[in-house]
N, C-alpha and C positions, 0 to 999 in steps of 0.2 A: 277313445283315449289311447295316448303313444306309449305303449310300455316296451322297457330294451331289459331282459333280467339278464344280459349276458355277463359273465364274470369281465374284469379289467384286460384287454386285451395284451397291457405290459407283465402285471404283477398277476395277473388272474385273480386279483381280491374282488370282493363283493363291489358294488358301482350303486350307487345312488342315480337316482334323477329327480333334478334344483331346474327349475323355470328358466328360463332367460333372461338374464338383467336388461332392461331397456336402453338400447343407447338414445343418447340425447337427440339426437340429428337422425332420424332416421333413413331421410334421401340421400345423407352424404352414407350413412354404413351402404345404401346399395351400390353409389360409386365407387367406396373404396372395396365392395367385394365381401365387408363381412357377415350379409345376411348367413344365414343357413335353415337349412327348410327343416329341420325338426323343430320340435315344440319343445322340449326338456335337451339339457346337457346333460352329461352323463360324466359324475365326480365320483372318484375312486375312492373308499373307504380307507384304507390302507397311507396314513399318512407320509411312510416314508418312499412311497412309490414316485417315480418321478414326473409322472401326469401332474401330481401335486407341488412339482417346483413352482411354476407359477412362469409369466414372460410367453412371446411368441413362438419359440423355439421347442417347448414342451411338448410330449406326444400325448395325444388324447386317448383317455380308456376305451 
């Protein structure tokens, strides 16, 4: 089992980990690049932290 307990690496808040949403196509995510090898993403508690804006540009906890 994948556990990450580490705080938010921006806001240092507490961090969940949420499964991966499936993408539809999953040959075309590995040609565009966006698989990623962990099993959980890891979302920031802390709603006004800016991991939580949302968009490509967002930095992740």
């Amino acid at each position: 089992m994948y556990q990450d307990n580490r705080p938010c690496d921006v806001c240092g808040s507490e961090v969940r980990l949420r499964a991966h949403e499936a993408t539809e196509d999953p040959e075309e995510a590995t040609v565009r690049g966006d698989n990623d090898s962990t099993v959980d993403e890891r979302v920031c508690t802390n709603p006004d932290c800016p991991t939580n804006a949302g968009g490509a540009g967002a930095p992740r906890p």
